[in-house]
N, C-alpha and C positions, 0 to 999 in steps of 0.2 A: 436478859440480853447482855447486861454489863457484864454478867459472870465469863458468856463464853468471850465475849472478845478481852477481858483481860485473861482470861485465859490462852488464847492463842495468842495474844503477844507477850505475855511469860515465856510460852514455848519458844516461841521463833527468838527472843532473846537466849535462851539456854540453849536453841540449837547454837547461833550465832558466836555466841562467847565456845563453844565448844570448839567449832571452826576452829575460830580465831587462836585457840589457845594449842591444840594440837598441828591444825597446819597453815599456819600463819609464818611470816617471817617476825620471829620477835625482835620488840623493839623499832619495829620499822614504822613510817608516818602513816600509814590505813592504819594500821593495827593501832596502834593510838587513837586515831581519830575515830575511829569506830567502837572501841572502849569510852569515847568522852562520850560519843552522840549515846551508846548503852544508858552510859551515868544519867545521863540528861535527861532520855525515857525513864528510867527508874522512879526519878525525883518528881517526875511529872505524874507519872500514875501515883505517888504516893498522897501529892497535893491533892489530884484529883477522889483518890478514896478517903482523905481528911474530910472534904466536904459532901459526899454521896456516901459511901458505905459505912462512915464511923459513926454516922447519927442511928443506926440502926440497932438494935438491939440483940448481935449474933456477934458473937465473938471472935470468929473468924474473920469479920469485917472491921471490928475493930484493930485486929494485927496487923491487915493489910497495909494501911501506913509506915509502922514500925519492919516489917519483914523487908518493903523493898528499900525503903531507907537505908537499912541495913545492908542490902545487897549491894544498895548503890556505894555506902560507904568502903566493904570492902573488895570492890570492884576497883576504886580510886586510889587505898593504898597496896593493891595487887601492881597498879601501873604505875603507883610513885614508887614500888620500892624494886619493880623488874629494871 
């Protein structure tokens, strides 16, 4: 069950950031604030798979943590350096 619903909230973040980045006003206050509350989900599910899916023994669950970290990080210097 944990698979599909991070699954669909991956999607609905990559739909989201896709909006946001094709027709979005850049640089405007949504579009910021909606990039932080993204970061925020990111770091959240990554905590969250630190402690559920990295004790597992599947590799893919081990990356989970580092992958959205990752996104989340370069999420953050996408909007510090626009």
């Amino acid at each position: 069950m944990e698979w599909i619903t991070e699954g669909l909230t991956l999607l609905f973040i990559g739909i989201l950031v896709f909006l946001l980045t094709f027709f979005g006003d850049p640089g405007s206050t949504l579009q910021k604030t909606l990039f932080i509350a993204i970061i925020v989900m990111l770091i959240m599910m990554s905590v969250l798979s630190l402690f559920t899916g990295f004790k597992i023994n599947f590799l893919p669950f081990k990356l989970c943590p580092l992958i959205f970290t990752g996104s989340a990080i370069l999420l953050l210097l996408g909007l510090i350096l626009s």
